[in-house]
N, CA, C and O of each residue as an XYZ file, in Angstrom:
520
protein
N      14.539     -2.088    -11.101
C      14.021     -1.155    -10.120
C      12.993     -1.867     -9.247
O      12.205     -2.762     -9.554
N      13.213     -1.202     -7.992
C      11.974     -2.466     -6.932
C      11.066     -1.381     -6.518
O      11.520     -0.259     -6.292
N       9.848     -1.638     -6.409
C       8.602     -1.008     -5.758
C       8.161     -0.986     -4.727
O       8.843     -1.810     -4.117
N       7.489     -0.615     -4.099
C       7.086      0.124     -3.039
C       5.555      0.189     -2.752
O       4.999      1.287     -2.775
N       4.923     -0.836     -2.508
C       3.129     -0.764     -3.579
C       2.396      0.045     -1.724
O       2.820     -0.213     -0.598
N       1.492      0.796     -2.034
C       0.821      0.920     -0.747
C      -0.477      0.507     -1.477
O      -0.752      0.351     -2.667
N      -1.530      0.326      0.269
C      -2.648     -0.453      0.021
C      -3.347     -0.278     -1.386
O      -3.632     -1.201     -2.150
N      -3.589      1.175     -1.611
C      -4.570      1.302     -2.816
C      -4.377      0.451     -4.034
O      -5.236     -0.135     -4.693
N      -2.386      0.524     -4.293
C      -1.921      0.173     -5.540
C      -2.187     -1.976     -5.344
O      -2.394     -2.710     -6.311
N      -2.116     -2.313     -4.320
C      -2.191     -3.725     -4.248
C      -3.570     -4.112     -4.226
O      -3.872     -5.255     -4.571
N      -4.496     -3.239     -3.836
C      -6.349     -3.384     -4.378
C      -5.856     -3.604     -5.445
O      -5.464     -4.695     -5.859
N      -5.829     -2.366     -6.095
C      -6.387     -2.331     -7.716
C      -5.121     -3.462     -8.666
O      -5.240     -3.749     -9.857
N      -4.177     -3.854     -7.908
C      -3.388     -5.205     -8.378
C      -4.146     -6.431     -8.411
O      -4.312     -7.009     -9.485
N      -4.761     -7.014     -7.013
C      -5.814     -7.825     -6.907
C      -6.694     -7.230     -7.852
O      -6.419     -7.688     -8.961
N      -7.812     -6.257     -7.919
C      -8.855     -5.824     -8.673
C      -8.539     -6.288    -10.365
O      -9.335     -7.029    -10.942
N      -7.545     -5.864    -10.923
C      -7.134     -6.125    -12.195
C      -6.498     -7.271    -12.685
O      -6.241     -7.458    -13.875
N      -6.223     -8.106    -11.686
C      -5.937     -9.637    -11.508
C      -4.162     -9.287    -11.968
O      -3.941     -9.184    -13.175
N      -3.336     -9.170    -11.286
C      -1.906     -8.444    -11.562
C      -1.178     -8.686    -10.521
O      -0.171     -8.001    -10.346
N      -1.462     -9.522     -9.771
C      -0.713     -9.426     -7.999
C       0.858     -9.892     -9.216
O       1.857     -9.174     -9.247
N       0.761    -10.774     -9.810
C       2.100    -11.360    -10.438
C       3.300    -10.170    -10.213
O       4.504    -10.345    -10.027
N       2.367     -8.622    -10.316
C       3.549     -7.651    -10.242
C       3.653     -7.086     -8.556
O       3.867     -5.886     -8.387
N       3.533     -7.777     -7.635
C       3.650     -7.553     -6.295
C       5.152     -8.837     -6.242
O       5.800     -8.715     -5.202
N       5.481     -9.522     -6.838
C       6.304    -10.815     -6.842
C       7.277    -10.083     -6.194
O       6.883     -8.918     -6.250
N       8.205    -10.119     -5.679
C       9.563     -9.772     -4.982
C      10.247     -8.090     -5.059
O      11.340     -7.549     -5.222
N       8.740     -7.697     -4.812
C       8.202     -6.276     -4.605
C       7.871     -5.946     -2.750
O       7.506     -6.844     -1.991
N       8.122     -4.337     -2.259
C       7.664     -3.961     -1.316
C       6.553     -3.692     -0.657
O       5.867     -2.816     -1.183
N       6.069     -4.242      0.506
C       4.834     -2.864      1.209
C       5.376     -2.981      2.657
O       6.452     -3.543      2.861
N       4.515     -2.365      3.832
C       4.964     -2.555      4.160
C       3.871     -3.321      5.427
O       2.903     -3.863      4.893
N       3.888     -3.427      6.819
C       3.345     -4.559      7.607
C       1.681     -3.928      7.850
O       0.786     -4.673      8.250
N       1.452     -2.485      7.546
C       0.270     -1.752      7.779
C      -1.004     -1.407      6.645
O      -1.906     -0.573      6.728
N      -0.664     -2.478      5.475
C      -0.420     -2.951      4.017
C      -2.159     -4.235      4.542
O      -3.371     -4.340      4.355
N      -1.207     -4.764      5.119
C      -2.345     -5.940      5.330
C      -3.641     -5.255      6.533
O      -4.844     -5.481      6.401
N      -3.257     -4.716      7.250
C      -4.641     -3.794      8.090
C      -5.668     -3.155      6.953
O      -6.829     -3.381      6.611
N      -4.675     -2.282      6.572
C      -5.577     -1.170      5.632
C      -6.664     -2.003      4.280
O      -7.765     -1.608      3.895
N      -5.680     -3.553      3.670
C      -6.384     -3.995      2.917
C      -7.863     -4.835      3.062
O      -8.837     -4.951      2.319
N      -7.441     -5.470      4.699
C      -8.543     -6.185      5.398
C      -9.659     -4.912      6.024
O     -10.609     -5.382      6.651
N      -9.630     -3.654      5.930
C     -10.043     -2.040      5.785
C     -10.711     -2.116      4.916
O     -11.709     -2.787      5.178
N     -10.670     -1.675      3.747
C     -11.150     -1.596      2.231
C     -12.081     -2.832      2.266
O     -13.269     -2.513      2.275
N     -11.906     -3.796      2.281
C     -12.764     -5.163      2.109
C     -13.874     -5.138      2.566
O     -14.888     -5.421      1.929
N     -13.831     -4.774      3.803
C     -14.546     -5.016      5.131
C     -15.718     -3.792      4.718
O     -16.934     -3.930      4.853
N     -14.962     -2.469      4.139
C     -15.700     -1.437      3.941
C     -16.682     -1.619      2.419
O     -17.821     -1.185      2.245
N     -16.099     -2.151      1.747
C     -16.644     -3.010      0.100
C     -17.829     -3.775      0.707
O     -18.945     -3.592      0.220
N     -17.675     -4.568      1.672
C     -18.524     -5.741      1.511
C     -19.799     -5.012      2.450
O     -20.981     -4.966      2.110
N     -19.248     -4.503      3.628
C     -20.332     -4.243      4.579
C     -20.627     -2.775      4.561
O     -21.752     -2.622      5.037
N     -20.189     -1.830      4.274
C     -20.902     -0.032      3.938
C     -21.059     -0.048      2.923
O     -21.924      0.764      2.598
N     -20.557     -0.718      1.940
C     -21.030     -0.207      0.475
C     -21.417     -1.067     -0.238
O     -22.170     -0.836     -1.184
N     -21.079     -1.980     -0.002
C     -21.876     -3.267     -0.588
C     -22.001     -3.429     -1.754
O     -22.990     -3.436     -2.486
N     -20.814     -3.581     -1.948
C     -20.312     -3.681     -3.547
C     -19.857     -5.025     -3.540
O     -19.087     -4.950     -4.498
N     -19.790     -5.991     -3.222
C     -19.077     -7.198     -2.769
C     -19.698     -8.070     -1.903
O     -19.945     -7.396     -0.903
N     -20.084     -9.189     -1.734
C     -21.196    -10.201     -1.192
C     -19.964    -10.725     -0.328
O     -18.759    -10.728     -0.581
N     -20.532    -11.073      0.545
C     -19.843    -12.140      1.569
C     -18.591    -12.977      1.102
O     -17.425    -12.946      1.497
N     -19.244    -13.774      0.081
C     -18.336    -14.655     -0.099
C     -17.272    -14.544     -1.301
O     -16.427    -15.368     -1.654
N     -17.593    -13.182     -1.858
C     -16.249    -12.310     -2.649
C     -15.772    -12.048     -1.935
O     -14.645    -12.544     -1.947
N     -16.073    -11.079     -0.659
C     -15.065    -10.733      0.474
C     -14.200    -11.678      0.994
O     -12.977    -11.586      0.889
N     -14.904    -12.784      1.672
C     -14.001    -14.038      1.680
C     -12.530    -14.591      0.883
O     -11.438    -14.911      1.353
N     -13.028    -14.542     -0.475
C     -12.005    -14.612     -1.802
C     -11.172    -13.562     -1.603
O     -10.023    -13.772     -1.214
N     -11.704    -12.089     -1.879
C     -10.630    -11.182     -1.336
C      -9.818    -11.253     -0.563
O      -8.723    -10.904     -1.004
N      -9.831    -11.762      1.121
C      -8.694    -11.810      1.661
C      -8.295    -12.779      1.368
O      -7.295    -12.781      2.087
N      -8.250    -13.963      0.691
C      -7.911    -14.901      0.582
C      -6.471    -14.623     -0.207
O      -5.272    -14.804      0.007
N      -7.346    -14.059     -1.277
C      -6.177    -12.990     -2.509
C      -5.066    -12.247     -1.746
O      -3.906    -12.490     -2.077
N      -5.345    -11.219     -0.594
C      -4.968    -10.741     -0.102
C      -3.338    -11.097      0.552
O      -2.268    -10.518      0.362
N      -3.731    -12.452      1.494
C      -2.974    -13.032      1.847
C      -2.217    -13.593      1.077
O      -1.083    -13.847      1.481
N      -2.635    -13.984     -0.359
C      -1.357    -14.528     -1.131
C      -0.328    -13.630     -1.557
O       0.898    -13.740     -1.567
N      -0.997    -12.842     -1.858
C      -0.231    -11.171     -2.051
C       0.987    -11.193     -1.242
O       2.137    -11.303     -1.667
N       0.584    -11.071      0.044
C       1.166    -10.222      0.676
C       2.524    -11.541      1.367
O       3.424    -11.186      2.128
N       2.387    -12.685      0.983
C       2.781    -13.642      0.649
C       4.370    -13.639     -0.126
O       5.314    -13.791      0.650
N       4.605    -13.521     -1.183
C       5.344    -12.810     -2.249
C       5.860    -11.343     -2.357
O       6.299    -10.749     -3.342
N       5.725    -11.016     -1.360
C       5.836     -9.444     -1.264
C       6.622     -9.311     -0.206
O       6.308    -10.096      0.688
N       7.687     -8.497      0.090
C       8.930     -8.336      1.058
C       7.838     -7.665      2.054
O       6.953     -6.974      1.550
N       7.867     -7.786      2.939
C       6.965     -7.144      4.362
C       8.026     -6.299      4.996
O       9.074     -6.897      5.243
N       7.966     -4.963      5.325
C       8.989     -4.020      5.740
C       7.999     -3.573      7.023
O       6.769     -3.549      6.991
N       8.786     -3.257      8.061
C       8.691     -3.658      9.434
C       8.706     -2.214     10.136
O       9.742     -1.833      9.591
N       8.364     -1.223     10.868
C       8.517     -0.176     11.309
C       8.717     -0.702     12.874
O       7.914     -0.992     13.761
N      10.440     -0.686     12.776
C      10.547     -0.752     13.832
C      12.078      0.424     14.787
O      13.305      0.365     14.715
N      11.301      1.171     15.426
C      11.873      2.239     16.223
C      12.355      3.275     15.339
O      13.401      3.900     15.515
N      11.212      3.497     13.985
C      11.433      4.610     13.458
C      10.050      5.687     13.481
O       9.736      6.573     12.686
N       9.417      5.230     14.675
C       8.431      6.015     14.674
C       8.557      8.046     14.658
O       7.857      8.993     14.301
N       9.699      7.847     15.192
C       9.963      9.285     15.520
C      10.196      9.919     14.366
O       9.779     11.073     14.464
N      10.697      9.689     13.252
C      11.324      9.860     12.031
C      10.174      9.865     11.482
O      10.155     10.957     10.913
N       8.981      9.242     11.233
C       7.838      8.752     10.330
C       6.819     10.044     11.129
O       6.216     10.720     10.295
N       6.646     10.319     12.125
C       5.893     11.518     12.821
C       6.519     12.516     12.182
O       5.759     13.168     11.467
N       7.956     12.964     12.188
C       8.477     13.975     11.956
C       8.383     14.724      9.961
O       8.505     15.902      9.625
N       8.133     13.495      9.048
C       7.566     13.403      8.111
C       6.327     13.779      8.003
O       5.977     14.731      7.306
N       5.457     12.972      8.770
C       4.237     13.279      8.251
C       3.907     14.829      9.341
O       2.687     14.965      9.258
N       4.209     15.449      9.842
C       4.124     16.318     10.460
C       4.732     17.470      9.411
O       4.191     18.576      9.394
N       5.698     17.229      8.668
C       6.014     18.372      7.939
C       5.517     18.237      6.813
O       5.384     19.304      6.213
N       5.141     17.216      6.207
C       4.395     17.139      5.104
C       2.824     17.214      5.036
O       2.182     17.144      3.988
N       2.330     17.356      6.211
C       0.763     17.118      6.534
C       0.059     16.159      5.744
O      -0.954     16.325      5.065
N       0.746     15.129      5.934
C       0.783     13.355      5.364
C      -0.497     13.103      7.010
O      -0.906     13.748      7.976
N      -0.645     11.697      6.364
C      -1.377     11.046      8.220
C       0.222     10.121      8.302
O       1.145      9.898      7.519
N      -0.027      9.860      9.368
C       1.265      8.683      9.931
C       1.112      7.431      9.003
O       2.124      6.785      8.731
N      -0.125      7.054      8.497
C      -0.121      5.955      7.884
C       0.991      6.065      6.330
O       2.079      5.510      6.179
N       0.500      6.666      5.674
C       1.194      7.451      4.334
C       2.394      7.976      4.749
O       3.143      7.503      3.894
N       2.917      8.469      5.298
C       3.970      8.798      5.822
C       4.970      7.897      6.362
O       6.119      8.327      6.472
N       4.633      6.414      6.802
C       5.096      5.553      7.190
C       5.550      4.691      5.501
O       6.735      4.412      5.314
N       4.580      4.380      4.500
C       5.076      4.245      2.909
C       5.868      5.201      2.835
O       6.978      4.731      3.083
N       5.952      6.302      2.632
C       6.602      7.293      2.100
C       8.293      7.053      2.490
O       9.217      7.113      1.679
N       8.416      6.737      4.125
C       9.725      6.869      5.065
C      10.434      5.387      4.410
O      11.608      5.119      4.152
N       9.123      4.550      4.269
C      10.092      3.300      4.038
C      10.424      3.386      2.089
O      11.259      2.696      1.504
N       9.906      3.966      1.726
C      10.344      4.062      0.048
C      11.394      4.827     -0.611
O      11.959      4.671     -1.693
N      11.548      5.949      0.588
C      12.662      6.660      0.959
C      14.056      6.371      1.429
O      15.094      6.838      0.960
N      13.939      5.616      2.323
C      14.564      4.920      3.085
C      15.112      3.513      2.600
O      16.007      2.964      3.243
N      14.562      2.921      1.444
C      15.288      1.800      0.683
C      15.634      2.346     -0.977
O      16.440      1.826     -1.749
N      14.897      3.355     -1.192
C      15.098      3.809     -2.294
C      14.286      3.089     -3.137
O      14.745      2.478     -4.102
N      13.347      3.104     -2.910
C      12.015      2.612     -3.872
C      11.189      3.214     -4.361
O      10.703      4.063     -3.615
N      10.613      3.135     -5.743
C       9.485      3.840     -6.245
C       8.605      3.791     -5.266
O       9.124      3.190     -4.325
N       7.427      4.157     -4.995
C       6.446      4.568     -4.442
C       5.173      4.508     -5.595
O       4.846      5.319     -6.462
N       4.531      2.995     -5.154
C       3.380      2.953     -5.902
C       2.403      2.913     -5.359
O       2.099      2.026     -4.561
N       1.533      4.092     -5.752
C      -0.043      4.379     -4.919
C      -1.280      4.880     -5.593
O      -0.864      5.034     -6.741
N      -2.425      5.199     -5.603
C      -3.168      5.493     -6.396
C      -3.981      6.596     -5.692
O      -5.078      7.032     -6.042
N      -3.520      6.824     -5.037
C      -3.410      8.341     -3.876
C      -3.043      9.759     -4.420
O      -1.974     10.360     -4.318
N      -4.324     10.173     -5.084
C      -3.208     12.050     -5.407
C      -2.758     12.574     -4.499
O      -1.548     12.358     -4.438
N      -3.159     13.242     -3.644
C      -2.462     13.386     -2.381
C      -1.610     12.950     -2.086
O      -0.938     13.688     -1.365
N      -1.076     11.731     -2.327
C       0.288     10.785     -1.744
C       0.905     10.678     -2.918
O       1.947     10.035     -3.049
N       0.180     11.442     -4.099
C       1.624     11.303     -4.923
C       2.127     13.193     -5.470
O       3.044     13.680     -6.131
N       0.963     13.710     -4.761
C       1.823     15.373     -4.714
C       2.658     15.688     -3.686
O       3.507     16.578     -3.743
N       2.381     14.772     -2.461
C       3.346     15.157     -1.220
C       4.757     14.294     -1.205
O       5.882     14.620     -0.826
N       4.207     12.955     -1.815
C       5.454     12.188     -1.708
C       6.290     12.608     -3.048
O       7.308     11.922     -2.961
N       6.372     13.314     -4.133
C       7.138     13.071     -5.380
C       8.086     14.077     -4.993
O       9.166     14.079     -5.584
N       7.852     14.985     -4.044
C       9.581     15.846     -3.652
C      10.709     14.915     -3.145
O      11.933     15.046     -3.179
N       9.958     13.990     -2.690
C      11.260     13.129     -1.702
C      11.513     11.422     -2.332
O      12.579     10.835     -2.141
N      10.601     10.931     -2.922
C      10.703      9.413     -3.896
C      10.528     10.087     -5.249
O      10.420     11.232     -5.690
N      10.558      8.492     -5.820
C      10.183      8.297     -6.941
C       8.443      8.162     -7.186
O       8.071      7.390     -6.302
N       7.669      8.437     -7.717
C       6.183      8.137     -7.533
C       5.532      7.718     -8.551
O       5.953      8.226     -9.591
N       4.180      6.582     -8.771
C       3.798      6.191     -9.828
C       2.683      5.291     -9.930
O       2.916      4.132     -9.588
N       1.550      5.561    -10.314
C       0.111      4.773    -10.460
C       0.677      3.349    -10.523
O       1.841      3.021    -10.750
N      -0.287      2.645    -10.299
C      -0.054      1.048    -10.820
C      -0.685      0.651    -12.118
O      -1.914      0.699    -12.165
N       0.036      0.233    -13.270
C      -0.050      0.006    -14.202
C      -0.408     -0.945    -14.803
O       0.421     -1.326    -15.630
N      -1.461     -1.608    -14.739
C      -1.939     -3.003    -15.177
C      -1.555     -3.213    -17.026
O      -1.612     -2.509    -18.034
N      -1.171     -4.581    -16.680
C      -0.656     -4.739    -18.143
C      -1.781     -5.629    -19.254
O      -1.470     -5.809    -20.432
């Protein structure tokens, strides 16, 4: 079975030292925004993270995302609005959701919200550090 990781589930992959399970696994190209997001928000609003962990982080980041199939939204915007519009998803989540749907992939997130709206239409499931 192949996965589907959105940003949260590939943090807490990096966080738990686990990327090994991102290996020839999904996200998709809005994956790497949202994670260089979180970092940025770690290091500089909350300050949980010094400079030069942040640094390491994307560093991590990029290897990640490295090993990981990159899925592309291209000219399915209309389809991904029309989702998150009936699901009262944001476009971002809704854009995971269309592509996990759409290849037939679990859907791994650490999102309640994204896993009460998305489990009518995928498969859905925390990330599981081993």
């Amino acid at each position: 079975m192949s996965y589907l990781f959105d940003s949260s589930a590939i943090f807490k992959a990096i966080r738990t030292n686990r990327v090994d399970a991102m290996l020839g696994n999904y996200t998709i190209e809005l994956a790497r925004y949202e994670l260089g997001n979180t970092i940025w928000k770690e290091s500089t609003l909350r300050r949980r993270v010094t400079e030069e962990e942040s640094k390491r982080l994307i560093r991590l980041v990029k290897q990640v995302l490295r090993v990981t199939e990159m899925l592309r939204t291209d000219c399915q915007e209309e389809e991904i609005l029309e989702m998150a519009e009936k699901l009262k998803l944001t476009f971002y989540d809704a854009s995971y959701l269309f592509h996990a749907k759409d290849r037939n992939l679990t859907l791994i997130t650490e999102d309640e919200t994204m896993i009460k709206k998305a489990s009518g239409h995928v498969k859905t499931a925390r990330f599981q550090p081993s």
